[in-house]
N, CA, C and O atoms as a Tinker XYZ file with bonds, in Angstrom:
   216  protein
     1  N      0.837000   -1.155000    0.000000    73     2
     2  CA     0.000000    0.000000    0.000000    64     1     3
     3  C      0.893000    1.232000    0.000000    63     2     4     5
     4  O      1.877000    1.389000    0.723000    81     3
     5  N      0.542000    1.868000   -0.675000    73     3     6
     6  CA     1.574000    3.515000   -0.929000    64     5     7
     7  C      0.637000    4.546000   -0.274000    63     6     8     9
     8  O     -0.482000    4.792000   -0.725000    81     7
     9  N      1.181000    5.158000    0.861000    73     7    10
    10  CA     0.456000    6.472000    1.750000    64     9    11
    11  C      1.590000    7.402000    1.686000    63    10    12    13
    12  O      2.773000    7.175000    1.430000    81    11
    13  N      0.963000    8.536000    1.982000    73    11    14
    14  CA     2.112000    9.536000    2.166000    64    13    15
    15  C      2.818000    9.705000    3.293000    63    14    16    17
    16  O      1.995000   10.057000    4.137000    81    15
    17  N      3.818000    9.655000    3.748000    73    15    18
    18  CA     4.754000    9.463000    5.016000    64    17    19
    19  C      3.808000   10.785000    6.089000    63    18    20    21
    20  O      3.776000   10.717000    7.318000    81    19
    21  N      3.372000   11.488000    5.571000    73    19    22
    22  CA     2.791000   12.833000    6.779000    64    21    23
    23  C      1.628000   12.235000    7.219000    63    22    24    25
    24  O      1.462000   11.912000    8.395000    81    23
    25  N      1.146000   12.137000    6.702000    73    23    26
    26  CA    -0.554000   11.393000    6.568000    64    25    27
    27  C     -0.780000   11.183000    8.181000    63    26    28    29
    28  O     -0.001000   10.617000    8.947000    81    27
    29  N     -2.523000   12.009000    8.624000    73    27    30
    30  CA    -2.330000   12.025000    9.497000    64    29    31
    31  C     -3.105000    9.995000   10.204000    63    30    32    33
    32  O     -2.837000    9.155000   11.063000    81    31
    33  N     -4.197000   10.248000    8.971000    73    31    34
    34  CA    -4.700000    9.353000    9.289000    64    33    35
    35  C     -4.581000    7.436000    8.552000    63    34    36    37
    36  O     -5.444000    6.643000    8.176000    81    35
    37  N     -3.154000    7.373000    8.638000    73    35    38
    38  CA    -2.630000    6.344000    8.361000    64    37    39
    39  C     -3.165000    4.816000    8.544000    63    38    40    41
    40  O     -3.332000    3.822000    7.838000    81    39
    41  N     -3.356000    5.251000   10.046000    73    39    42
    42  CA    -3.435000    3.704000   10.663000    64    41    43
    43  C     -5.350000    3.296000   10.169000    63    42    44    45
    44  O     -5.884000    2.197000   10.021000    81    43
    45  N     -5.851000    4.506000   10.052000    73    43    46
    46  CA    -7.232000    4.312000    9.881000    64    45    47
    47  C     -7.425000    3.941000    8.547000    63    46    48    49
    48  O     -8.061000    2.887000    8.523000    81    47
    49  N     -7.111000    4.409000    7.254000    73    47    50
    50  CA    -6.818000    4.126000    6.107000    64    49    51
    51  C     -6.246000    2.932000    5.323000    63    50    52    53
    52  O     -6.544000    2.513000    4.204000    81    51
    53  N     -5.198000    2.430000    6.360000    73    51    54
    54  CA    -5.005000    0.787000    5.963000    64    53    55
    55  C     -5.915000    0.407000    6.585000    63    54    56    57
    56  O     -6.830000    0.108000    5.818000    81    55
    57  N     -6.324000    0.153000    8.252000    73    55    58
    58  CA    -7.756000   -0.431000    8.371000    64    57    59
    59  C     -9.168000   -1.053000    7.242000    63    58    60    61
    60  O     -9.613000   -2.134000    6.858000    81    59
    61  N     -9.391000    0.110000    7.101000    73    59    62
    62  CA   -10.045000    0.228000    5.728000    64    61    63
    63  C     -9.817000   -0.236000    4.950000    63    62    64    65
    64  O    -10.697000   -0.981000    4.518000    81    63
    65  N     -8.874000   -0.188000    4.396000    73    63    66
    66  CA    -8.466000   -1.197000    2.632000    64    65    67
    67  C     -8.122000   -2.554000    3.693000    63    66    68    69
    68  O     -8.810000   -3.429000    3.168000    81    67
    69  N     -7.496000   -3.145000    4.787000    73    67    70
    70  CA    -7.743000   -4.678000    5.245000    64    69    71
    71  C     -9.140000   -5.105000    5.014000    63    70    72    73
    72  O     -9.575000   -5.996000    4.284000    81    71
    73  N     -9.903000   -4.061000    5.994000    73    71    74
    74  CA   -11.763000   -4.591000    6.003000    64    73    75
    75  C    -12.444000   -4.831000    4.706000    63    74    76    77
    76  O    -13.412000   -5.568000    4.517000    81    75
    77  N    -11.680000   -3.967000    3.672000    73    75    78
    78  CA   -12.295000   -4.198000    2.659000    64    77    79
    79  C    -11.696000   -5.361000    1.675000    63    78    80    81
    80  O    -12.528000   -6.005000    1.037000    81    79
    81  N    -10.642000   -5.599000    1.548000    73    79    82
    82  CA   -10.016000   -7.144000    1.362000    64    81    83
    83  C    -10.580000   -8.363000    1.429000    63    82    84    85
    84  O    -10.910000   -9.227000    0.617000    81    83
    85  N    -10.623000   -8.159000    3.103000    73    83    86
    86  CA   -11.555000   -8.904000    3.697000    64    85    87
    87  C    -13.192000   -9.235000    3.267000    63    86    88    89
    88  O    -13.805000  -10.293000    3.127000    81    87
    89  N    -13.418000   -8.398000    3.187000    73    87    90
    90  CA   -14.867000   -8.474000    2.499000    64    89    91
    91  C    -14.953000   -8.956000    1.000000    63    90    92    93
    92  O    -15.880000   -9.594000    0.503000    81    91
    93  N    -13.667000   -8.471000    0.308000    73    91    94
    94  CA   -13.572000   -8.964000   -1.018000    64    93    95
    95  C    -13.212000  -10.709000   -1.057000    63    94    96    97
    96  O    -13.723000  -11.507000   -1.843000    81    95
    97  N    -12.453000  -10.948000   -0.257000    73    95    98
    98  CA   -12.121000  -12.126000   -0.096000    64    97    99
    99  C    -12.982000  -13.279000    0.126000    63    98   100   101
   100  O    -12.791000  -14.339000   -0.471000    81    99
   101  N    -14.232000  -13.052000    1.241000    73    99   102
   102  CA   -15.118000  -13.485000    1.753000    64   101   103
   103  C    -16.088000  -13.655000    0.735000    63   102   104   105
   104  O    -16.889000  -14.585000    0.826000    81   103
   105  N    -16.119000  -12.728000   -0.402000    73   103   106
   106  CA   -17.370000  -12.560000   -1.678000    64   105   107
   107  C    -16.414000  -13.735000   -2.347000    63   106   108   109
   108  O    -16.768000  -14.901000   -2.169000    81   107
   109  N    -15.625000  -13.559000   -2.850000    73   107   110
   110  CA   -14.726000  -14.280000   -3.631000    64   109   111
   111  C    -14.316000  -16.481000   -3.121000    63   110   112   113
   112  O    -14.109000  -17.486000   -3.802000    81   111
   113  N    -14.370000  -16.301000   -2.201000    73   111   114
   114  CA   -14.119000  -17.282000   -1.721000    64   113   115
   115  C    -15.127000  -17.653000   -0.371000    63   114   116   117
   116  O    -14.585000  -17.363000    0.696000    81   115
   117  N    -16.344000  -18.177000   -0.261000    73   115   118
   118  CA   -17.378000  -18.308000    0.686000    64   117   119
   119  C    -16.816000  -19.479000    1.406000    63   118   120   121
   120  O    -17.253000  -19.696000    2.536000    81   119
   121  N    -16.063000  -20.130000    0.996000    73   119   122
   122  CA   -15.774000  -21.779000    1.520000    64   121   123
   123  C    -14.256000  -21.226000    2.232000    63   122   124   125
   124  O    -13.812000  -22.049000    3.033000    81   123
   125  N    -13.733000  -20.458000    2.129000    73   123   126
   126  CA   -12.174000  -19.919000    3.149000    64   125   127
   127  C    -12.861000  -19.212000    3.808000    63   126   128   129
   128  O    -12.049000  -18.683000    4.567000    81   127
   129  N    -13.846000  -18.823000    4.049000    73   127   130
   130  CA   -13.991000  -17.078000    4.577000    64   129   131
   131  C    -13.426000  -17.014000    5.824000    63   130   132   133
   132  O    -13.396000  -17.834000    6.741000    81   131
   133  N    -12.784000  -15.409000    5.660000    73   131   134
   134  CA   -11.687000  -15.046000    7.010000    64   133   135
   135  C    -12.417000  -14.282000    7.798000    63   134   136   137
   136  O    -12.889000  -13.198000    7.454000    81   135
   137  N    -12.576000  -14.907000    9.114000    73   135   138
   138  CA   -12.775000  -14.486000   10.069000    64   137   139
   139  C    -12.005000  -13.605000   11.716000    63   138   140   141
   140  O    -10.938000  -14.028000   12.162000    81   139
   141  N    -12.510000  -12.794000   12.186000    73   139   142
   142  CA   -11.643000  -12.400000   13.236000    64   141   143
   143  C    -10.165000  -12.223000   13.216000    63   142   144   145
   144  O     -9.283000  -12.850000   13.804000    81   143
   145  N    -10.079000  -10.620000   11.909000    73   143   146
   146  CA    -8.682000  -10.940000   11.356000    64   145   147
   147  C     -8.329000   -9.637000   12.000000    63   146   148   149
   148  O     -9.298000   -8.887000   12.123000    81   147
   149  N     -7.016000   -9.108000   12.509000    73   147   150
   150  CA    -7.072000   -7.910000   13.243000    64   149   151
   151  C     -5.825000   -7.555000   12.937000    63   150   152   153
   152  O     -4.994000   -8.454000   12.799000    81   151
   153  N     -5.495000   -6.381000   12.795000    73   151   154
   154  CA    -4.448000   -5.932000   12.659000    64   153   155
   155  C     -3.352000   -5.419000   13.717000    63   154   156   157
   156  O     -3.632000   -4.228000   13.858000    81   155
   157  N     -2.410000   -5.669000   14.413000    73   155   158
   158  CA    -1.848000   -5.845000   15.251000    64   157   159
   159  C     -0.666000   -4.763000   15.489000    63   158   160   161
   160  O     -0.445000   -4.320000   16.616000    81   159
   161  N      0.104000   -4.354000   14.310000    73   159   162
   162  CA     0.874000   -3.837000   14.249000    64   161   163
   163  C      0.836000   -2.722000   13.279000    63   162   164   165
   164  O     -0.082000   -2.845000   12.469000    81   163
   165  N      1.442000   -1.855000   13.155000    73   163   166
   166  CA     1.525000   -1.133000   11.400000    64   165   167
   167  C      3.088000   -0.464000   12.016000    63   166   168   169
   168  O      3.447000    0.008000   13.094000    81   167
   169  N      3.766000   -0.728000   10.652000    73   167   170
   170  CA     4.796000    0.021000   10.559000    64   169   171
   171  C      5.351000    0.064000    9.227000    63   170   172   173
   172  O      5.236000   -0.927000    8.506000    81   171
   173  N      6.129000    1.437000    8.690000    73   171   174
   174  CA     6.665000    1.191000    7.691000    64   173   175
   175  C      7.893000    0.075000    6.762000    63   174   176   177
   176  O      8.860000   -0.122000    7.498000    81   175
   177  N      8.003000   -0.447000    5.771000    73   175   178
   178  CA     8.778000   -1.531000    5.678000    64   177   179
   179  C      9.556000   -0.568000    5.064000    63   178   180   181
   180  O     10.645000   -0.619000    5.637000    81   179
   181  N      9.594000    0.555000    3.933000    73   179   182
   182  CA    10.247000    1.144000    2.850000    64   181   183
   183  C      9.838000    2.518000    2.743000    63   182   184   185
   184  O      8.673000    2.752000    3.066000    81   183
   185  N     10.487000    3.386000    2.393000    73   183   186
   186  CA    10.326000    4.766000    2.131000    64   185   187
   187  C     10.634000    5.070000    0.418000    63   186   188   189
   188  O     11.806000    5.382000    0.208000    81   187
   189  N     10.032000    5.035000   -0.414000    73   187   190
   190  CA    10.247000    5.657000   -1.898000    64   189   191
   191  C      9.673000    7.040000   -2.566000    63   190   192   193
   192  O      8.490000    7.341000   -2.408000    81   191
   193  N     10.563000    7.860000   -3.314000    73   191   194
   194  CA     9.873000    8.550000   -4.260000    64   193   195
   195  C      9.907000    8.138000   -5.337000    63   194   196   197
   196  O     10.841000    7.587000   -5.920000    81   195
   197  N      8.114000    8.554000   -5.948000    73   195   198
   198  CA     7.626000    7.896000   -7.090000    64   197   199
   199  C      7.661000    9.434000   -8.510000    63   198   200   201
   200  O      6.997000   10.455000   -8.692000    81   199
   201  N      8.456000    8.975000   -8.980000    73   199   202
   202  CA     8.168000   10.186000  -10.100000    64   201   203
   203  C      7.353000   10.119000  -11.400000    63   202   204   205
   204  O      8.027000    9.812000  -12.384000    81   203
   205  N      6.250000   10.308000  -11.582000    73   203   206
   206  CA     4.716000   10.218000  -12.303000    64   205   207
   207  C      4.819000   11.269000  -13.269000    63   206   208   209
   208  O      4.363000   12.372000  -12.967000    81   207
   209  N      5.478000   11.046000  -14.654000    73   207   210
   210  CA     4.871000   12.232000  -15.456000    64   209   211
   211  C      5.765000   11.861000  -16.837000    63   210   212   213
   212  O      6.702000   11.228000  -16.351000    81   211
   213  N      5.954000   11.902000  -18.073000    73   211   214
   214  CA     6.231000   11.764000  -18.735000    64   213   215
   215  C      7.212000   12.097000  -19.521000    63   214   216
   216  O      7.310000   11.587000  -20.637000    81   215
């Protein structure tokens, strides 16, 4: 997932894209479905700049 290093609301924002995974996953696959999945930790693995333009 790519966020911006300032960002205030980080931890809430991956939340969100997990829950929604999750939900995709669960549509996608009814016979795995993931239950009681929680996120425990967050920290950065990598720091990059992305240069976008032609």
């Amino acid at each position: 997932m790519f966020l911006k290093q300032e960002y205030e609301e980080v931890g809430f924002e991956i939340e969100m894209a997990f829950r929604d995974w999750i939900e995709n996953m669960n549509k996608e696959k009814p016979y795995r479905a993931i239950f009681n999945a929680e996120i425990l930790e967050i920290r950065p693995v990598a720091y990059a700049a992305l240069r976008i333009g032609l």
